[in-house]
C-alpha positions in Angstrom: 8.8 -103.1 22.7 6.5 -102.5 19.4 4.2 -100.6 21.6 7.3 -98.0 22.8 8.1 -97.6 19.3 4.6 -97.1 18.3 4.2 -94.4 20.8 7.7 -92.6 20.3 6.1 -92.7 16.3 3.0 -90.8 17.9 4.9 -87.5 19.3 5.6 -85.2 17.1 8.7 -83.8 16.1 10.0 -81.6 18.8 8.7 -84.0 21.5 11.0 -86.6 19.8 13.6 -84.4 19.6 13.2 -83.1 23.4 12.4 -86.8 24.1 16.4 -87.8 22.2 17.8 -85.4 24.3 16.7 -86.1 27.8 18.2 -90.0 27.1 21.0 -89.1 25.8 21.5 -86.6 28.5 20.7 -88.9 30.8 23.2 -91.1 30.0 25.8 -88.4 30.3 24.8 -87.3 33.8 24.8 -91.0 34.6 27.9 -91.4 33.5 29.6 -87.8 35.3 27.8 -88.9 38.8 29.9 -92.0 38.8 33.4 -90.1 37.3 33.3 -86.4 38.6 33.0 -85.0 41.8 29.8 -83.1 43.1 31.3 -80.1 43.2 32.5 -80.1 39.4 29.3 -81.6 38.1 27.2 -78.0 40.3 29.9 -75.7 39.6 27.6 -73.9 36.8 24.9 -73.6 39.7 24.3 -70.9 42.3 24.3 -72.5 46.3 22.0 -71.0 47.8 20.9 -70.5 51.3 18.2 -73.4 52.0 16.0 -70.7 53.4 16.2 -68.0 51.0 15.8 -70.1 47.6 13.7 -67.9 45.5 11.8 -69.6 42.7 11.8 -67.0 39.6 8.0 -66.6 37.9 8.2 -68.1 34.2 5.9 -66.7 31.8 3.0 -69.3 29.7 5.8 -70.4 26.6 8.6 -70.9 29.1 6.4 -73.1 31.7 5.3 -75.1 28.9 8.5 -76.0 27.7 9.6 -76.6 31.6 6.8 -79.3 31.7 7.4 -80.5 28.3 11.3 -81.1 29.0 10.1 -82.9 32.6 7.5 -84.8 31.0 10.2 -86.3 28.3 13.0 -86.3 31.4 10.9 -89.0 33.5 9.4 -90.8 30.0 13.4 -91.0 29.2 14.2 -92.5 32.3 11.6 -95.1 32.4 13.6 -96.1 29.0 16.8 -96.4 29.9 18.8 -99.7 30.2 21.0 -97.9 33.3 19.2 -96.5 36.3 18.3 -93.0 36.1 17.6 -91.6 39.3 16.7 -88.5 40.7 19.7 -86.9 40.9 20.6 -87.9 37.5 17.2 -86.7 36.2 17.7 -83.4 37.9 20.6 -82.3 36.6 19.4 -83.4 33.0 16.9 -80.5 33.8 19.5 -78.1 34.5 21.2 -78.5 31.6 18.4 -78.7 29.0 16.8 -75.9 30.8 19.7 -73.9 31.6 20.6 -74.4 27.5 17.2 -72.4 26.8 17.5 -69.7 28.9 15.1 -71.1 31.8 15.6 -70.3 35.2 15.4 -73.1 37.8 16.0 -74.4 41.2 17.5 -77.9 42.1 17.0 -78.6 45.7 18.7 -82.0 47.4 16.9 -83.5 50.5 17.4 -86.1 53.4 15.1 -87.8 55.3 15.6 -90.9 57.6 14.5 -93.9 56.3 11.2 -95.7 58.1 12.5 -99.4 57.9 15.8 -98.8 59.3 16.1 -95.6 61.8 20.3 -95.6 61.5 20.1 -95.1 57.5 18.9 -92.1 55.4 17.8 -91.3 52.1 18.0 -88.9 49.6 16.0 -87.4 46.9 16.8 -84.9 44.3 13.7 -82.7 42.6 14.0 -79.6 40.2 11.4 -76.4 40.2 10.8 -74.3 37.8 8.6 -71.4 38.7 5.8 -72.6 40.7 5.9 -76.4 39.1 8.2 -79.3 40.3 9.2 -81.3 36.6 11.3 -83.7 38.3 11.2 -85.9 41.4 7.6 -84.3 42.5 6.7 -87.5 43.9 7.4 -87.4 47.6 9.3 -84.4 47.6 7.7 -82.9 50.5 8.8 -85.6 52.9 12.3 -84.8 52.6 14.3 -81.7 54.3 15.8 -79.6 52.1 19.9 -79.5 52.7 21.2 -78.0 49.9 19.9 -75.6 47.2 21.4 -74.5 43.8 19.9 -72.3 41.2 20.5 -71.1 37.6 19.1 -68.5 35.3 17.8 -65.2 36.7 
């Protein structure tokens, strides 16, 4: 625990700051996945069509801030005393990204699951020009069913 707050000391102010606000937001996504309905919770997103998603470029200070906020999105979520999963994570992105002005794309995928042919799983990852800042780990795996995006 003294070694988390020693780091958190270490960042400076607006990674702290960025840092505050993924938790917290977390927590609120959290929270709206288990009270609101899917369809309320993506109503501020485009649906696109799976096949023609386009991922709008992002100039230098806007892809660092992208990786900044999914750096401190998965940091927060290894922090919290709930789970934060993907889809929780994800839509964290959306909404600190969407608040400055960043255009993104969610994507949510299926795939069945090795161990057990009959069940499936999901996985939730965001992009933001050509970088994924959350869920990039075994993203490619799963087939895209649904896309939403934001911004321009």
């Amino acid at each position: 625990m003294i070694q988390k707050v020693r780091k958190f000391c270490e960042l400076s102010l607006w990674e702290k700051k960025v840092f505050l606000e993924a938790w917290l937001t977390l927590g609120i996504m959290q929270a709206a996945i288990a009270t609101v309905s899917f369809k309320r919770l993506t109503r501020s997103l485009q649906q696109q069509k799976k096949n023609c998603a386009r991922v709008t470029p992002l100039n230098g200070r806007e892809t660092d801030i992208a990786g900044s906020i999914g750096g401190a999105i998965t940091r927060a979520a290894a922090n919290t005393p709930w789970e934060s999963a993907c889809l929780a994570q994800s839509l964290t992105a959306h909404r600190m990204l969407q608040r400055r002005s960043i255009p993104g794309v969610f994507y949510l995928g299926v795939m069945k699951d090795k161990k057990s042919n009959e069940k499936m799983r999901a996985h939730a990852w965001t992009q933001c020009g050509e970088a994924v800042i959350t869920g990039h780990q075994g993203h490619e795996a799963f087939t895209v069913v649904s896309v939403f995006r934001w911004g321009q």
